[in-house]
BAZA-255820 format. One record per atom (N, C-alpha, C): residue number from 1; residue in one letter; x, y, z. Coordinates in Angstrom, 1 decimal. Each point is the difference from the previous one (the first is absolute). Layout:
<atoms>
<atom num="NUM" residuo="A" x="X" y="Y" z="Z"/>
...
</atoms>
This chain:
<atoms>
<atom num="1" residuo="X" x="19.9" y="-11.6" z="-15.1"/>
<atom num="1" residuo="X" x="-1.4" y="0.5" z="-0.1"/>
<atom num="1" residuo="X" x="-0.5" y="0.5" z="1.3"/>
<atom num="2" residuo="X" x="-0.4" y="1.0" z="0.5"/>
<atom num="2" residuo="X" x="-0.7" y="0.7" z="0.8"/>
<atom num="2" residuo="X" x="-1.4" y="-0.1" z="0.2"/>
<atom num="3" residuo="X" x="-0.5" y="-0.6" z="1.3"/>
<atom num="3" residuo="X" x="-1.0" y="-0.5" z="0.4"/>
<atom num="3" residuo="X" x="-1.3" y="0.9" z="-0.2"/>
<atom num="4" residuo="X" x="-1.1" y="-0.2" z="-0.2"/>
<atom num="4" residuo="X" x="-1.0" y="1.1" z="-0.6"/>
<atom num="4" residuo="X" x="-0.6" y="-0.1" z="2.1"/>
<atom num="5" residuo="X" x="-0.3" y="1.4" z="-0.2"/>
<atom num="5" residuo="X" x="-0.1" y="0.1" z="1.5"/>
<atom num="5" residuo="X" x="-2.0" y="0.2" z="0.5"/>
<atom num="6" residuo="X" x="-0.3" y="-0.1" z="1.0"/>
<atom num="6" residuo="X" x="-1.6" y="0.1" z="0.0"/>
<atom num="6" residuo="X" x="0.6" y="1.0" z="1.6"/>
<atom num="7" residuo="X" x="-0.9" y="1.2" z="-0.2"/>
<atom num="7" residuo="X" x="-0.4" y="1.0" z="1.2"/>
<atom num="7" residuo="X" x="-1.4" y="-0.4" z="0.7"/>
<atom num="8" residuo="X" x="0.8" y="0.0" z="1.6"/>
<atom num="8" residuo="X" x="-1.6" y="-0.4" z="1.0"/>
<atom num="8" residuo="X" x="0.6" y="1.0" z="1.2"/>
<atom num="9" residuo="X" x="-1.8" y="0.7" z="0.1"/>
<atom num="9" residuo="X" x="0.0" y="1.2" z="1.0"/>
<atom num="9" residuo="X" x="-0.8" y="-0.8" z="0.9"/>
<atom num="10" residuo="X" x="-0.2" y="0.4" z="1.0"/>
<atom num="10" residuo="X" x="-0.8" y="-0.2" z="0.8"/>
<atom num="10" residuo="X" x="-0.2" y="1.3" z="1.2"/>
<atom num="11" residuo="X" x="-1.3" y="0.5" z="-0.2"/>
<atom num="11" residuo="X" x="0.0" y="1.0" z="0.1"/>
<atom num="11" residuo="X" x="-1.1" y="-0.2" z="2.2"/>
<atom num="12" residuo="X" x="0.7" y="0.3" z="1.1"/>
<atom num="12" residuo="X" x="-0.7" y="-0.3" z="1.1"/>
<atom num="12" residuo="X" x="-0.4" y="1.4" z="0.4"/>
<atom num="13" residuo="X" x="-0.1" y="0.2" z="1.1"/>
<atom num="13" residuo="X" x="-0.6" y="1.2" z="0.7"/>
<atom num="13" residuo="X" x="0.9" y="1.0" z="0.7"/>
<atom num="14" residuo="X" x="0.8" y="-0.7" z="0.3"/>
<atom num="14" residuo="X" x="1.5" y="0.8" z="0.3"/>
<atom num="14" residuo="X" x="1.3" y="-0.7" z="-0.3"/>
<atom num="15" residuo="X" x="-0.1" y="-0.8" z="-0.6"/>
<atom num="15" residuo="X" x="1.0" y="-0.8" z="-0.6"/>
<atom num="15" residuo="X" x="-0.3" y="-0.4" z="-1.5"/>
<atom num="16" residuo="X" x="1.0" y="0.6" z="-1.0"/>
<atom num="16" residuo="X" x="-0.2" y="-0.6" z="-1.1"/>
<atom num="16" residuo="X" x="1.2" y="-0.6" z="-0.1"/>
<atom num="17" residuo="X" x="0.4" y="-1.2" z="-1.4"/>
<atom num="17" residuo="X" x="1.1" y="-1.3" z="-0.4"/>
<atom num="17" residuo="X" x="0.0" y="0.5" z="-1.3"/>
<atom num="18" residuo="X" x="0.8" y="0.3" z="-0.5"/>
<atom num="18" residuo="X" x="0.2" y="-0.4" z="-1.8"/>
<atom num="18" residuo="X" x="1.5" y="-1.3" z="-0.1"/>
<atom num="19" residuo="X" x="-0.4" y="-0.2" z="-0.7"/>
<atom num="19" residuo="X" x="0.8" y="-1.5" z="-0.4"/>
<atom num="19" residuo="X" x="0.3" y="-0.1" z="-1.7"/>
<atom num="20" residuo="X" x="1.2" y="-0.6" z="-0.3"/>
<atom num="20" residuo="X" x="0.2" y="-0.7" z="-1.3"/>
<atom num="20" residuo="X" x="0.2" y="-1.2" z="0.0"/>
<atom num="21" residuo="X" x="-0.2" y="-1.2" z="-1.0"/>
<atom num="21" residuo="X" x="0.5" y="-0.9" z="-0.2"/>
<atom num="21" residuo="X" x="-0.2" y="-0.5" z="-1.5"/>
<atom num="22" residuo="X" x="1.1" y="-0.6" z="0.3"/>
<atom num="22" residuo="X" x="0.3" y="-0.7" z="-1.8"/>
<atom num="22" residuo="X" x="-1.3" y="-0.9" z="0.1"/>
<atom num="23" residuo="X" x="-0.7" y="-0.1" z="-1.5"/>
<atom num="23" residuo="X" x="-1.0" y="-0.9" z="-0.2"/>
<atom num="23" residuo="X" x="0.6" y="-1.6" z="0.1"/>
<atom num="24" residuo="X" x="-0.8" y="-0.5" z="0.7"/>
<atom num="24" residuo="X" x="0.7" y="-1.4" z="0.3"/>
<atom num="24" residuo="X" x="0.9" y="-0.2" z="1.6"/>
<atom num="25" residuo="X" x="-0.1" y="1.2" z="0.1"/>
<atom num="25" residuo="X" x="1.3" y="-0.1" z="1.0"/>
<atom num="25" residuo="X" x="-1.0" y="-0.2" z="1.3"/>
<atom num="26" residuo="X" x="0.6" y="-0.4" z="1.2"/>
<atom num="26" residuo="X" x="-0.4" y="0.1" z="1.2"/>
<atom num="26" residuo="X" x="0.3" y="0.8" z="1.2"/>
<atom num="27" residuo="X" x="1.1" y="0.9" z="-0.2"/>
<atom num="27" residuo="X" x="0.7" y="0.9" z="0.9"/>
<atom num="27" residuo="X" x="0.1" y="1.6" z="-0.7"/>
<atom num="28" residuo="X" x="-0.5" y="0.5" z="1.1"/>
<atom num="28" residuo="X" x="-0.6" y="1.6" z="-0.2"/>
<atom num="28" residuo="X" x="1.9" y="0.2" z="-0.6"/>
<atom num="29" residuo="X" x="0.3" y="0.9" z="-1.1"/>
<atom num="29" residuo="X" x="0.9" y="0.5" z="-0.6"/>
<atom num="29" residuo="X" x="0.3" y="1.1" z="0.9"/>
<atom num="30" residuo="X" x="-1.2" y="1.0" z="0.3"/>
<atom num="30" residuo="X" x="0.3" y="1.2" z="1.3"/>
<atom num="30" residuo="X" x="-1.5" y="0.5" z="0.2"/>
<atom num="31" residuo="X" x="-0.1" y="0.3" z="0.7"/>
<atom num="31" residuo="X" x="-1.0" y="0.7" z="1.0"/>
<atom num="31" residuo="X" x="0.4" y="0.9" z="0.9"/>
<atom num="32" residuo="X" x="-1.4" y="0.9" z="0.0"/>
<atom num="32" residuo="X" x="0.2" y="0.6" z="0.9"/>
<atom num="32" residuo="X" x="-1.3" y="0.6" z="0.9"/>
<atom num="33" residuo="X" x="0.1" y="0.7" z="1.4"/>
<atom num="33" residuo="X" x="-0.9" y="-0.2" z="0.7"/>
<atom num="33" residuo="X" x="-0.5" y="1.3" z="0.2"/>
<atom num="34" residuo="X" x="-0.9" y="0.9" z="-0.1"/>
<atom num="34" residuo="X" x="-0.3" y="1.0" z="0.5"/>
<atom num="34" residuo="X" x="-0.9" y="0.8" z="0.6"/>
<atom num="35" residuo="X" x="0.4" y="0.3" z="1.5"/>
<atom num="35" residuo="X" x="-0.8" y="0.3" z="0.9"/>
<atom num="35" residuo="X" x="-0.8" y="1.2" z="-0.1"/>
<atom num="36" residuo="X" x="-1.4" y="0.4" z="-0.4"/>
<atom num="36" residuo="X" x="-0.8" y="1.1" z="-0.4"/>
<atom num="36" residuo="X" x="0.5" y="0.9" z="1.9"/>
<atom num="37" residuo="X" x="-0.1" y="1.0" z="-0.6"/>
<atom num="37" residuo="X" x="-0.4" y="1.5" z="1.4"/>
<atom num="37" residuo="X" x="-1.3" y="-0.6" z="0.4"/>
<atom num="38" residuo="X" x="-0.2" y="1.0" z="1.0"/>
<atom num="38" residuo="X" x="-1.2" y="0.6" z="0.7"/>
<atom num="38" residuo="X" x="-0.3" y="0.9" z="-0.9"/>
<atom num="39" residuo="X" x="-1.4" y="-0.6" z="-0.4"/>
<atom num="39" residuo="X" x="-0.5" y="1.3" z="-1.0"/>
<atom num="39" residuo="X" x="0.1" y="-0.1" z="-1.3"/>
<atom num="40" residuo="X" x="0.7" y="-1.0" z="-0.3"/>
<atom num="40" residuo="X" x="0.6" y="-0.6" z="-1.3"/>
<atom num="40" residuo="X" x="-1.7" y="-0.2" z="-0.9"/>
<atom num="41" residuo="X" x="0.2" y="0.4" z="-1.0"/>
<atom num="41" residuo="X" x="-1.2" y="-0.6" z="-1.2"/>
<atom num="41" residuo="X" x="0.0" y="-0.5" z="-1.2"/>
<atom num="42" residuo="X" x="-1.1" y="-0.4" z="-0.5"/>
<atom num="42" residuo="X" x="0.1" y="-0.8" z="-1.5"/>
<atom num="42" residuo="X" x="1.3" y="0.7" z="-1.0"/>
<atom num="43" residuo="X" x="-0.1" y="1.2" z="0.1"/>
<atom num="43" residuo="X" x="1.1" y="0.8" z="-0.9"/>
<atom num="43" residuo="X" x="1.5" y="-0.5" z="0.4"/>
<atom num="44" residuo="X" x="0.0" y="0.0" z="1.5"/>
<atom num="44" residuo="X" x="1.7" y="0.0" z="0.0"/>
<atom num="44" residuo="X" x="0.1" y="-1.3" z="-0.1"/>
<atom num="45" residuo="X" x="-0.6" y="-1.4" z="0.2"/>
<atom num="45" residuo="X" x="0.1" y="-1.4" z="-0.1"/>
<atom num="45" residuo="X" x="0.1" y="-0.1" z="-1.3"/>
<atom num="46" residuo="X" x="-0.7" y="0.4" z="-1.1"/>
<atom num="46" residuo="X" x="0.2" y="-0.4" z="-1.0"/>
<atom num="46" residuo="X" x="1.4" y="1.3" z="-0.7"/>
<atom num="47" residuo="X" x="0.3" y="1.1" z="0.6"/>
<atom num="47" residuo="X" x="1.5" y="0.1" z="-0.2"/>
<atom num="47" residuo="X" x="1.1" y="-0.4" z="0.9"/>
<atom num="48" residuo="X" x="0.2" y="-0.7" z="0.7"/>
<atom num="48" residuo="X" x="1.2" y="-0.5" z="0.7"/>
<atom num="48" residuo="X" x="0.1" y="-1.5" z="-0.7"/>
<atom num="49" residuo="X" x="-1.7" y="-0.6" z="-0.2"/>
<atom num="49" residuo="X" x="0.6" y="-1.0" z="-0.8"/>
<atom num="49" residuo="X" x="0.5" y="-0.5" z="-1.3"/>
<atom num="50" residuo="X" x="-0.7" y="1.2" z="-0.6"/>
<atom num="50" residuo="X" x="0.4" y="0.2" z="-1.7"/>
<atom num="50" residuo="X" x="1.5" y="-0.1" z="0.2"/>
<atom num="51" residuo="X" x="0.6" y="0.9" z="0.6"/>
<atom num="51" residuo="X" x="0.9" y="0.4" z="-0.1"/>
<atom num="51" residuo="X" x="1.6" y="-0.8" z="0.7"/>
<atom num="52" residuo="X" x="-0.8" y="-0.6" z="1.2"/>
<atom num="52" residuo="X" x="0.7" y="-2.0" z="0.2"/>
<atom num="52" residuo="X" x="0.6" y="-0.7" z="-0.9"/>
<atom num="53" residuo="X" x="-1.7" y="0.0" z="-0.7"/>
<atom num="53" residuo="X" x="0.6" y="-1.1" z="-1.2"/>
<atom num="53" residuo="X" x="0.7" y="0.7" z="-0.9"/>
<atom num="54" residuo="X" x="0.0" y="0.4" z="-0.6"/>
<atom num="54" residuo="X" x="0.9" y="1.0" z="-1.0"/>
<atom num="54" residuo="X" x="1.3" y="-0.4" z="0.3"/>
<atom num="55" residuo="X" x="0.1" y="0.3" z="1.2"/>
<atom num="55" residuo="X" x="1.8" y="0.0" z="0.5"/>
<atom num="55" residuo="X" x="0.0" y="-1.1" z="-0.3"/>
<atom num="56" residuo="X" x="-0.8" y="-1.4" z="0.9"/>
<atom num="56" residuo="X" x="0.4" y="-1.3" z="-0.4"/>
<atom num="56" residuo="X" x="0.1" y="-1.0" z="-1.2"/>
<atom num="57" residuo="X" x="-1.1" y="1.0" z="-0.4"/>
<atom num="57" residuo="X" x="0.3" y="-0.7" z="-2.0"/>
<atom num="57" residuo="X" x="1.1" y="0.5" z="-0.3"/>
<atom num="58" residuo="X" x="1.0" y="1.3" z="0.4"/>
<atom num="58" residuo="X" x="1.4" y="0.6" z="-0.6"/>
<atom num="58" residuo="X" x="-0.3" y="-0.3" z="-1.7"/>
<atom num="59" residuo="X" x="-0.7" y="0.7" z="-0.5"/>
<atom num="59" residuo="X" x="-0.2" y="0.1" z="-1.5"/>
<atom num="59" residuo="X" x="-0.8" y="-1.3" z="-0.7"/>
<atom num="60" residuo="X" x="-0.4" y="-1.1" z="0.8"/>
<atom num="60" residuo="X" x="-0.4" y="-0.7" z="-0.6"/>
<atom num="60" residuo="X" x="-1.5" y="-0.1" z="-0.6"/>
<atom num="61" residuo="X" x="-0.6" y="-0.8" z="-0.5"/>
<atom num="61" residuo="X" x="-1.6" y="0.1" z="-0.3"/>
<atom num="61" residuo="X" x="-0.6" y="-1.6" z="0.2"/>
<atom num="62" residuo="X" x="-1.1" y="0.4" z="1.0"/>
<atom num="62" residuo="X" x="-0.4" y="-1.6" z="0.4"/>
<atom num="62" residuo="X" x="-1.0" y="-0.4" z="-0.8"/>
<atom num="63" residuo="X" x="-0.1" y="-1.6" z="0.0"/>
<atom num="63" residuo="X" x="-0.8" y="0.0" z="-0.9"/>
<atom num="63" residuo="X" x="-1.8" y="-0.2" z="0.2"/>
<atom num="64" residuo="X" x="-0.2" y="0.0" z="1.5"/>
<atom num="64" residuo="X" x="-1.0" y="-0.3" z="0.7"/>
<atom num="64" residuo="X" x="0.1" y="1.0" z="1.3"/>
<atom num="65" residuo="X" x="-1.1" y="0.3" z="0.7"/>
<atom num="65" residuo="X" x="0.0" y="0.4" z="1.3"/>
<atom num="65" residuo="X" x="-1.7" y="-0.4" z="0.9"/>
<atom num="66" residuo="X" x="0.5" y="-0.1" z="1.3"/>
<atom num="66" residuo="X" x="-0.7" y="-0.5" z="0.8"/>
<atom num="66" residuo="X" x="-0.3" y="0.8" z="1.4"/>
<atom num="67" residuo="X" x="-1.2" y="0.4" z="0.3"/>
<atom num="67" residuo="X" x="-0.1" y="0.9" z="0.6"/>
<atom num="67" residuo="X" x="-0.9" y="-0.5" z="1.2"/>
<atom num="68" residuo="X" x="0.5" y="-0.1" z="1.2"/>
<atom num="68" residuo="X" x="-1.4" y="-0.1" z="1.5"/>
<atom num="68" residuo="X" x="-0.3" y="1.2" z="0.4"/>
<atom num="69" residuo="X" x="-0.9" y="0.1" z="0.9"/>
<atom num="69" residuo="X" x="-0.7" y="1.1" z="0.1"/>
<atom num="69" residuo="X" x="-0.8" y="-0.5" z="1.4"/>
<atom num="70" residuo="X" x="0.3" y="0.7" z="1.2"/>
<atom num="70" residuo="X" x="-0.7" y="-0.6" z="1.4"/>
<atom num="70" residuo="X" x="-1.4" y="0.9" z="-0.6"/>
<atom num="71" residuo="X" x="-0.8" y="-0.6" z="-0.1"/>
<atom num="71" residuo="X" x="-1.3" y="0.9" z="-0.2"/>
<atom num="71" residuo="X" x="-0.9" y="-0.6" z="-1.1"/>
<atom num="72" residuo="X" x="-1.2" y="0.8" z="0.0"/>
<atom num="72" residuo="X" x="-0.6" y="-0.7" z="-1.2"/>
<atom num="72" residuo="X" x="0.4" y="0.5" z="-1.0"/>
<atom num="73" residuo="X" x="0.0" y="-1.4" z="-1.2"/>
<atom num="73" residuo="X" x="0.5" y="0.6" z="-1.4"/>
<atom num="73" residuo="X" x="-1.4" y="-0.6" z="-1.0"/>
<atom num="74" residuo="X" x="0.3" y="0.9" z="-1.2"/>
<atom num="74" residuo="X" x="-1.2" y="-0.4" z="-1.0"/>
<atom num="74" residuo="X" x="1.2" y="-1.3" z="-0.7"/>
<atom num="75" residuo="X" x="0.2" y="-1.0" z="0.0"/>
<atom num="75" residuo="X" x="1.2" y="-0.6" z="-0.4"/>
<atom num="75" residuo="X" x="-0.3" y="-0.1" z="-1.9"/>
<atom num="76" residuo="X" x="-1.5" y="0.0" z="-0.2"/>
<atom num="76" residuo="X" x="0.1" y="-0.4" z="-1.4"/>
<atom num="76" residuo="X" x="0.2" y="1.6" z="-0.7"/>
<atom num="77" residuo="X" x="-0.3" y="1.2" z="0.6"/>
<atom num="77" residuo="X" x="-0.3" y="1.3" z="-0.4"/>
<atom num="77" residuo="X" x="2.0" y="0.4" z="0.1"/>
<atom num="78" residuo="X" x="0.9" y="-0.5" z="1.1"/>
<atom num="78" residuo="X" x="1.1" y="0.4" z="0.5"/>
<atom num="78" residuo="X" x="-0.2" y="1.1" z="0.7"/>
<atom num="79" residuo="X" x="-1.2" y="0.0" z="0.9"/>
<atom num="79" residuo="X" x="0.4" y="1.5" z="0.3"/>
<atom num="79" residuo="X" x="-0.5" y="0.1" z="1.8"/>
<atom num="80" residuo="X" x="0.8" y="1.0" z="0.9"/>
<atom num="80" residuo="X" x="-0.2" y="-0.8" z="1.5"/>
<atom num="80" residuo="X" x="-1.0" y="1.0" z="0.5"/>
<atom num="81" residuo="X" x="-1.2" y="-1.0" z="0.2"/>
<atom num="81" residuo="X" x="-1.4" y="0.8" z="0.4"/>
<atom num="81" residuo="X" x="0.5" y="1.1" z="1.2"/>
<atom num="82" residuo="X" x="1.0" y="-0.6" z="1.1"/>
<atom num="82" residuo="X" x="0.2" y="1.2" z="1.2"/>
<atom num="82" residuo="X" x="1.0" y="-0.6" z="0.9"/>
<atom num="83" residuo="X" x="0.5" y="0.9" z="0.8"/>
<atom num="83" residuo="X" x="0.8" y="-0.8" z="1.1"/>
<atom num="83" residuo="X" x="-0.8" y="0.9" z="1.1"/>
<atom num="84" residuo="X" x="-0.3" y="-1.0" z="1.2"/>
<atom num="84" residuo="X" x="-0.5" y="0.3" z="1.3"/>
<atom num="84" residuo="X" x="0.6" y="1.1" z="0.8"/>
<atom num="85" residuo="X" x="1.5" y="-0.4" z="-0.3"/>
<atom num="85" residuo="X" x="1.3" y="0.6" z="0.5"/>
<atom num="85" residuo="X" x="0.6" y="1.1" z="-0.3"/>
<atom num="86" residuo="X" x="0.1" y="0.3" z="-1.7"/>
<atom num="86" residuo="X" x="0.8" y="1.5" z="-0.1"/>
<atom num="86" residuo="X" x="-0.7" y="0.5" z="-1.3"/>
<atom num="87" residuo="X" x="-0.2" y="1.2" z="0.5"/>
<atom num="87" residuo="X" x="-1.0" y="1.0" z="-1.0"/>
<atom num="87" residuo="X" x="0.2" y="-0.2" z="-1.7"/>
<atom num="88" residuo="X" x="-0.4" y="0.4" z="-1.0"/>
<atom num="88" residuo="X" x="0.3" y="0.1" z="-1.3"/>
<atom num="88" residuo="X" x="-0.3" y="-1.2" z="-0.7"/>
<atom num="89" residuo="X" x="-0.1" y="-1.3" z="0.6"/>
<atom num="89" residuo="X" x="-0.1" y="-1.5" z="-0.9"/>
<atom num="89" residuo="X" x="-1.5" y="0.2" z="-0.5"/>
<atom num="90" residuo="X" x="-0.9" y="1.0" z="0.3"/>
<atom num="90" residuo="X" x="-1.2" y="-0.6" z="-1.2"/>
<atom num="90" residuo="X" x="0.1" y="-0.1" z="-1.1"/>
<atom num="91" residuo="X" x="-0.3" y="-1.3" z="-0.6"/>
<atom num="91" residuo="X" x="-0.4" y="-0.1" z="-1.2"/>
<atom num="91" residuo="X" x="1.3" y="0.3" z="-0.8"/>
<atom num="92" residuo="X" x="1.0" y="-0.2" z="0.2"/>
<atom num="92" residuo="X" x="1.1" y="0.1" z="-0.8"/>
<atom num="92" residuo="X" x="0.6" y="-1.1" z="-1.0"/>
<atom num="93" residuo="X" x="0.0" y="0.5" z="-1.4"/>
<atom num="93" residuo="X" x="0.6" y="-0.9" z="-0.9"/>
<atom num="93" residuo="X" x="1.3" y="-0.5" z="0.2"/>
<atom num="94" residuo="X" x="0.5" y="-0.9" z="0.9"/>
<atom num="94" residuo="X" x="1.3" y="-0.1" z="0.3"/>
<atom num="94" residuo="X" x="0.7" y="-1.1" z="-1.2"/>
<atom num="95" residuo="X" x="-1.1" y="-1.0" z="-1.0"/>
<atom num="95" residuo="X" x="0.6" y="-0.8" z="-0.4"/>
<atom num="95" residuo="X" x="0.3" y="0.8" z="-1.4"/>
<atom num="96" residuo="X" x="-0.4" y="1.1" z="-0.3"/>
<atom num="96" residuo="X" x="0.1" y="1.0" z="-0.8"/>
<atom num="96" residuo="X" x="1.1" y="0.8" z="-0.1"/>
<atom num="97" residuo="X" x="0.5" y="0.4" z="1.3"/>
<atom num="97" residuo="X" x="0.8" y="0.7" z="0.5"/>
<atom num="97" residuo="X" x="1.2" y="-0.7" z="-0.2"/>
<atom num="98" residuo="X" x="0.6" y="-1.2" z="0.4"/>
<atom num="98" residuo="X" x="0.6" y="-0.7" z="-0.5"/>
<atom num="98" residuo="X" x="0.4" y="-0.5" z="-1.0"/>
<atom num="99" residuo="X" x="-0.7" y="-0.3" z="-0.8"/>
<atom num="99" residuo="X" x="-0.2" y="-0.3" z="-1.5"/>
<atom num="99" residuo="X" x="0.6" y="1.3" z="-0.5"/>
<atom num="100" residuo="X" x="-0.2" y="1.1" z="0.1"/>
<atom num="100" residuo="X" x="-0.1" y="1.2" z="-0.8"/>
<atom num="100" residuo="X" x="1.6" y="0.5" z="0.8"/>
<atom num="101" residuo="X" x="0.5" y="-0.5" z="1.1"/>
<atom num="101" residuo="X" x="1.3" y="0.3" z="0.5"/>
<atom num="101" residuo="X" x="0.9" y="-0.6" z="-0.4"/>
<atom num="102" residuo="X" x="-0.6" y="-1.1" z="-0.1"/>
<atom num="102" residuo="X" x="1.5" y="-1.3" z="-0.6"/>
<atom num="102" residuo="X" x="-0.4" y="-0.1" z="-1.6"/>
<atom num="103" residuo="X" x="-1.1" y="-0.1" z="-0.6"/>
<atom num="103" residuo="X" x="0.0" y="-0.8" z="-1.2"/>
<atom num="103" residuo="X" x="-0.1" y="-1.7" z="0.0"/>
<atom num="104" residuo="X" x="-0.6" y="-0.4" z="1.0"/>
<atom num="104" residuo="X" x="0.0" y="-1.6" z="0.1"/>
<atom num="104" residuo="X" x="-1.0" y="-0.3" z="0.7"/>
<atom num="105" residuo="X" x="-0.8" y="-0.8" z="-0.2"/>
<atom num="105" residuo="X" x="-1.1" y="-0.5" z="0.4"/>
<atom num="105" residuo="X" x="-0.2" y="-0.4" z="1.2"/>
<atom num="106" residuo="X" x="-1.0" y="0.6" z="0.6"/>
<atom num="106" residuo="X" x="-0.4" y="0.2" z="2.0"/>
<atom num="106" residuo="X" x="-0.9" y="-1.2" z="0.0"/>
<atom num="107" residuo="X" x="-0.2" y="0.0" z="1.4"/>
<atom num="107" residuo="X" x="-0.7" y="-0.7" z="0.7"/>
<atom num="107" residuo="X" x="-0.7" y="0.6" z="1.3"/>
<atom num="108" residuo="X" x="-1.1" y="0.1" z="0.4"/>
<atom num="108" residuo="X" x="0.3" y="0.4" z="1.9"/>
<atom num="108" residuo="X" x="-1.5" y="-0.8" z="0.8"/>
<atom num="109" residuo="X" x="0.2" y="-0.3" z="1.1"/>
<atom num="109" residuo="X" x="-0.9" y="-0.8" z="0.5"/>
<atom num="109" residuo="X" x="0.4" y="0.3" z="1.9"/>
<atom num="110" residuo="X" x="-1.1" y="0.1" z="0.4"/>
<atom num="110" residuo="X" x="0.2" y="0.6" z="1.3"/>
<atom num="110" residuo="X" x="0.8" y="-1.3" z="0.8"/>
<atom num="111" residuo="X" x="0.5" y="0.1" z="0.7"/>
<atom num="111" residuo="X" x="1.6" y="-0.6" z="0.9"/>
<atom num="111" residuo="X" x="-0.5" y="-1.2" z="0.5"/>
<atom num="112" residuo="X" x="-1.0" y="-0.3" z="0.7"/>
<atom num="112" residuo="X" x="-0.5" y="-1.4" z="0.3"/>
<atom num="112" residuo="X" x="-0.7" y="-0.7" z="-1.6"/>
<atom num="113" residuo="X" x="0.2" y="0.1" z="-0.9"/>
<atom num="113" residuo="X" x="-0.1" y="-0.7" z="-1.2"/>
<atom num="113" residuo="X" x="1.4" y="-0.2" z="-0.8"/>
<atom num="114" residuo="X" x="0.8" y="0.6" z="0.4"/>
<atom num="114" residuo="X" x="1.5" y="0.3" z="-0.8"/>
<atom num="114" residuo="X" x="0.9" y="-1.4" z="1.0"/>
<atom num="115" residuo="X" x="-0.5" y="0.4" z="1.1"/>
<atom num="115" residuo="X" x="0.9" y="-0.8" z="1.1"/>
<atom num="115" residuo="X" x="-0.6" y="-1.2" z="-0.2"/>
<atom num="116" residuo="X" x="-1.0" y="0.0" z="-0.4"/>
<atom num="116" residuo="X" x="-1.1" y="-1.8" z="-0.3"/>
<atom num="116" residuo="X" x="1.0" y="-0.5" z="-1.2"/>
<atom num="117" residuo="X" x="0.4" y="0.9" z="-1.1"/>
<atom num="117" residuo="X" x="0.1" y="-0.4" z="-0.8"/>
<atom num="117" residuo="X" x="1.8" y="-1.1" z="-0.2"/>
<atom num="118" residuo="X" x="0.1" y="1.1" z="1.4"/>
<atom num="118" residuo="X" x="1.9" y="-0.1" z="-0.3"/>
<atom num="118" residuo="X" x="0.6" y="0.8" z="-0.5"/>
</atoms>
C-alpha cells in the first residue's frame, strides 16, 4: 500500500521549499529549494512552485496541503494580505489557488505561525 502524501510550500522572499511527506511519516520524501531572481514576483513564485511540486508528487495526489507565507496572511479567509518584499502578493487567494491546483484541501498561515505550529 502506498503512503497518502501531504504537500508543504513555504513560500520566503527569495527563497522558497516545497516538500512531500507521507502522512504519519517524519522524513521529507523530497524537497526542493528555490532561489527567486532579482525582480522575481508573485507570478513567477507561484509558477516555479506549482510546478516543483508537480514534479515531486510524479503523478501522485496529496491528500492535504500546507502552506507558510513570510508576510501577513488572512489565515481564516487563506489569502496573503502582502509581502513587504516582492511585488504581486496583494490580497491573493493562495489557499484557493492550491485547492483548485491539486484537488485537496489547503491550509496557509503566515511563517511565524506555521513554524509555531511545527
Amino acid at each position: 500500500m502506498t503512503a497518502e502524501l501531504i504537500l508543504a510550500l513555504d513560500y520566503g522572499g527569495t527563497k522558497h521549499t516545497v516538500g512531500v511527506i507521507g502522512v504519519g511519516e517524519r522524513q521529507w520524501r523530497a524537497q526542493r529549494r528555490i532561489f527567486a531572481p532579482a525582480g522575481a514576483d508573485a507570478a513567477y513564485d507561484l509558477e516555479t512552485t506549482l510546478a516543483a511540486a508537480r514534479a515531486l508528487l510524479a503523478g501522485r495526489q496529496p491528500v492535504a496541503i500546507g502552506a507558510s507565507f513570510g508576510g501577513p496572511t488572512d489565515h481564516a479567509r487563506g489569502v496573503v494580505v502582502r509581502s513587504d518584499h516582492v511585488p504581486g502578493w496583494e490580497r491573493v487567494p493562495l489557499q484557493a489557488l492550491l485547492e483548485g491546483a491539486f484537488a485537496a484541501p489547503a491550509g496557509i498561515d503566515n511563517d511565524a505561525n506555521a513554524g509555531a505550529l511545527g
